[in-house]
C-alpha positions as CSV (number, residue, x, y, z in Angstrom):
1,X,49.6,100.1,-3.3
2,X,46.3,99.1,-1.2
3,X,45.9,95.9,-3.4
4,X,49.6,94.8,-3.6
5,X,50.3,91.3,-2.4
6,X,53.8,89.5,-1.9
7,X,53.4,86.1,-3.6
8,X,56.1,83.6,-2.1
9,X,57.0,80.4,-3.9
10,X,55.4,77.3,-2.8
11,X,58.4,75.1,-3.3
12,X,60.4,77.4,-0.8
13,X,58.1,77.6,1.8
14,X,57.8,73.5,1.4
15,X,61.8,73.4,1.1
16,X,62.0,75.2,4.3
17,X,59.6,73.2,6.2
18,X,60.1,69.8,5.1
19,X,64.1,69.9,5.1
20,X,63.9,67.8,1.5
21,X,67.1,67.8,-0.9
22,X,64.5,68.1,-3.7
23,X,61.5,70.5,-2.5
24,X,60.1,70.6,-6.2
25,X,59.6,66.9,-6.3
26,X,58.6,67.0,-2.5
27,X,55.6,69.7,-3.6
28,X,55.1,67.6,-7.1
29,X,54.0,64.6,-5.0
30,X,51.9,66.3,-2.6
31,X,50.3,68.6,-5.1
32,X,49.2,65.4,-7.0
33,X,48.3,63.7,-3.8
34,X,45.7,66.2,-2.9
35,X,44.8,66.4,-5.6
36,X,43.8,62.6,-6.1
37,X,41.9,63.2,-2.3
38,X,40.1,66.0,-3.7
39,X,41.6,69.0,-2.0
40,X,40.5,72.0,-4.0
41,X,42.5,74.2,-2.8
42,X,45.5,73.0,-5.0
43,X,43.3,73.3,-8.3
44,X,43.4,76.7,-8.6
45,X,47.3,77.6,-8.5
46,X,48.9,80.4,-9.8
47,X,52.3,79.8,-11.4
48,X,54.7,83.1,-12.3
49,X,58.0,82.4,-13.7
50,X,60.8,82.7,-11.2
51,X,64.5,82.5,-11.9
52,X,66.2,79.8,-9.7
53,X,69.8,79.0,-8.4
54,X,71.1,78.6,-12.0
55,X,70.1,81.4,-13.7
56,X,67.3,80.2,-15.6
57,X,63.4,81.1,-15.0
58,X,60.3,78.5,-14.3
59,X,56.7,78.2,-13.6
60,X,56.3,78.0,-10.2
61,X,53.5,77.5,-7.9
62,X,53.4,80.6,-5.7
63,X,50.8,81.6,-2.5
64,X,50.5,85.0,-0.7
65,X,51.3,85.7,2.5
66,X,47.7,85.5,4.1
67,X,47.4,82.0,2.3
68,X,50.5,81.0,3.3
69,X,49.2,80.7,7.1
70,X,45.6,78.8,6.3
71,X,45.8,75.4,6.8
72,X,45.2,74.9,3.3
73,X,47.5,76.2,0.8
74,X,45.4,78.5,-1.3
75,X,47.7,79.1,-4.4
């Protein structure tokens, strides 16, 4: 229990904050943009398969809780 971490999906936290219709597409896009400006910190993400609003699961990018609050998504 020491070493347990909640891991929160990147696409809701980006949903929430951005307002967007489409907060998979929103996070695509600036994924691949930091990507392209050589942000590192998006490299390295860890995707666990999450069921969404129709039942079904996906891979999806997901961050702790401490990396949730860096400036840099660490995920």
């Amino acid at each position: 229990k020491e070493q347990e971490k909640y891991l929160i999906s990147v696409v809701d936290v980006v949903g929430v904050l951005s307002g967007s219709e489409r907060p998979r597409k929103y996070w695509n896009k600036l994924k691949q943009k930091l990507k392209e400006e050589g942000n590192q910190s998006v490299l390295n993400c860890h995707q666990l398969k999450l069921k969404s609003a129709d039942s079904k699961y996906y891979k999806t990018d997901v961050v702790d809780i401490e990396g949730m609050f860096r400036r840099k998504i660490n995920c």
